[in-house]
C-alpha positions in Angstrom: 132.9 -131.9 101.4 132.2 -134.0 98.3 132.5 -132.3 95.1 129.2 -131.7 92.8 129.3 -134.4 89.9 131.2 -136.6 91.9 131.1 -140.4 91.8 132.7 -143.2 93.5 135.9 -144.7 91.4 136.2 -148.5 91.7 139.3 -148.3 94.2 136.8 -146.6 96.8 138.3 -142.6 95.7 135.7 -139.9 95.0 136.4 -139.1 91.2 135.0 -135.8 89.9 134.2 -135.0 86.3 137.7 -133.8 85.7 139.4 -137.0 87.3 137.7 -139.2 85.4 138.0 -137.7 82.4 141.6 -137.7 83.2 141.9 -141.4 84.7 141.5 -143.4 81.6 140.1 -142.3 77.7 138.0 -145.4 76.6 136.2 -143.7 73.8 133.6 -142.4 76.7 131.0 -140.8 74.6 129.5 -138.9 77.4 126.7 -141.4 76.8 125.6 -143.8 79.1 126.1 -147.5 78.8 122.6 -148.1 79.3 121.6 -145.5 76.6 123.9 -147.1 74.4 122.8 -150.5 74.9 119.1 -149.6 74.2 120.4 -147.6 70.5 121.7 -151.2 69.8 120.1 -154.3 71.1 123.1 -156.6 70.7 125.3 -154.3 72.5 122.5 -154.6 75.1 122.9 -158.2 75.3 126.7 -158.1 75.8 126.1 -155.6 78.5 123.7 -158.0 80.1 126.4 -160.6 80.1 128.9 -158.8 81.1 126.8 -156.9 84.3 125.6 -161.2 85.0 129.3 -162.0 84.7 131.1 -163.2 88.1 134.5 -162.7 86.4 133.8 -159.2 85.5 132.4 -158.2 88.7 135.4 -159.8 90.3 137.7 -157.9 88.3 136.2 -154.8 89.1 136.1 -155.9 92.7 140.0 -156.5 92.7 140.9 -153.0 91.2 138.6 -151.4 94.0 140.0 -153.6 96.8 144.0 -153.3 95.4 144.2 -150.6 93.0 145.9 -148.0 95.2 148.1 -150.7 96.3 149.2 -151.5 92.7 149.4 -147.7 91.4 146.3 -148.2 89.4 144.8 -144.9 87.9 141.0 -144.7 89.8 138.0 -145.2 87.0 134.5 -145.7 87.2 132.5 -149.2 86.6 130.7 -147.6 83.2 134.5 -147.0 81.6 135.5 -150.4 82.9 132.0 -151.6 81.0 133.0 -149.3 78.1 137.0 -151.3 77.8 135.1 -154.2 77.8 132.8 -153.7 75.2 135.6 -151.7 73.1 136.3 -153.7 69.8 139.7 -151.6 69.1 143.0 -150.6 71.1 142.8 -146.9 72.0 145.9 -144.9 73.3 145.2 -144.2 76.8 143.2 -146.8 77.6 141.8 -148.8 81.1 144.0 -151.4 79.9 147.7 -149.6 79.1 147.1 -148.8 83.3 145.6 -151.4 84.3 146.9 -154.9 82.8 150.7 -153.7 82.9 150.4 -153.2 86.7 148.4 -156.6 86.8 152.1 -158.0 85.2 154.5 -155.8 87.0 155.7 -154.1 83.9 156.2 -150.8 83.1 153.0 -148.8 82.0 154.9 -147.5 79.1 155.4 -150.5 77.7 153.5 -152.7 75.5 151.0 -155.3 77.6 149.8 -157.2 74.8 152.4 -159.6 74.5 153.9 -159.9 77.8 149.2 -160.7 78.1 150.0 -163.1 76.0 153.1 -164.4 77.4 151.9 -165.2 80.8 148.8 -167.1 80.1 150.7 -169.3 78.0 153.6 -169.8 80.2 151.7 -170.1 83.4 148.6 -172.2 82.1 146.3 -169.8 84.2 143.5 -169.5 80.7 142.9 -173.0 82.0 141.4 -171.1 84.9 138.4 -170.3 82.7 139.3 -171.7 79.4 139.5 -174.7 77.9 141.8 -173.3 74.8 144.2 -170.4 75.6 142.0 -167.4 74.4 145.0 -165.5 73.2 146.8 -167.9 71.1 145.2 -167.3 67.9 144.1 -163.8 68.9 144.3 -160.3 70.4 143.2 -159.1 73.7 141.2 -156.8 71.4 140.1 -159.2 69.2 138.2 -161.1 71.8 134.7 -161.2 73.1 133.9 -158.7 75.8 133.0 -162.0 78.2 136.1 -163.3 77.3 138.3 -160.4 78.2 136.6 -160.0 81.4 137.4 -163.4 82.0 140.9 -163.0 80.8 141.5 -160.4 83.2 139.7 -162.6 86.3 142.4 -165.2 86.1 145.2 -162.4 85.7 143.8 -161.1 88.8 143.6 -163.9 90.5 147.5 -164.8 89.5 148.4 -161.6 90.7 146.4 -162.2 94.2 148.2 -165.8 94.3 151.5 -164.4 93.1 151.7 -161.4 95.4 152.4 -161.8 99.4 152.0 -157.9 100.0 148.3 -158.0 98.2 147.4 -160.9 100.3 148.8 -159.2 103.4 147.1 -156.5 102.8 143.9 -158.4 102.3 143.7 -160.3 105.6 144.8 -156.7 107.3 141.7 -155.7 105.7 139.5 -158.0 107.3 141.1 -158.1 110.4 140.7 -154.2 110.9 136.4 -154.5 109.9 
């Protein structure tokens, strides 16, 4: 029986108040994104572009096809929305879960500049890019756009990189 409050996470698990409170602290206000984006019109725009954006809904496709795959911590679309449009690092974040298990690395760790490290290295920015967006700044530094883009060609790296993700793609689509 599903639990009162519940919601669907974007890996396809039910996620009740507690969990998601518990699955990622983005600075969640308790206030919607849509109620945010109408107390400040710009922030409504950004929103806009980010719920128009291909890359970000891919992203937030890939975490609800492979999160549980890749030990990612279940979270909703709004706090994926609220990372994006987040201007500062927080402790605790979608992205200390998300990006290091995107790159392998330990969640303990720092991301930023192993980030950093791979879109240089690899050339995947040119994916979506035509400069490398972190090579004169921060994840956080960037435009919410941008990081949703950012983490689209990480994504798709990690798809292109990883047999047992693809594997577990086509077994996907072979058993609907």
């Amino acid at each position: 029986m599903e639990e009162v409050g519940a919601g669907p996470g974007l890996n396809g698990q039910l996620l009740n108040e507690a969990d998601k409170a518990d699955s990622t602290n983005v600075g969640d206000t308790g206030v919607a994104n849509n109620e945010v984006a109408a107390a400040d019109p710009s922030l409504g725009q950004t929103l806009q572009q980010l719920r128009n954006s291909w890359h970000c809904a891919a992203g937030t496709l890939f975490c609800g096809a492979f999160g549980p795959r890749l030990g990612i911590k279940p979270f909703t679309a709004d706090l994926y929305e609220q990372a994006l449009l987040g201007r500062r690092p927080q402790a605790g974040s979608v992205w200390d879960d998300l990006v290091p298990r995107l790159l392998g690395r330990d969640p303990a760790a720092g991301w930023e500049s192993s980030l950093a490290h791979l879109l240089s290295s690899t050339g995947i920015w040119q994916r979506a890019f035509s400069t490398n967006p972190l090579e004169q700044r921060s994840f956080h530094e960037l435009s919410p756009p941008e990081k949703a883009s950012v983490l689209y060609v990480v994504c798709d790296w990690k798809l292109h990189q990883d047999a047992a993700l693809r594997d577990s793609l086509a077994q996907q689509v072979c058993s609907s």
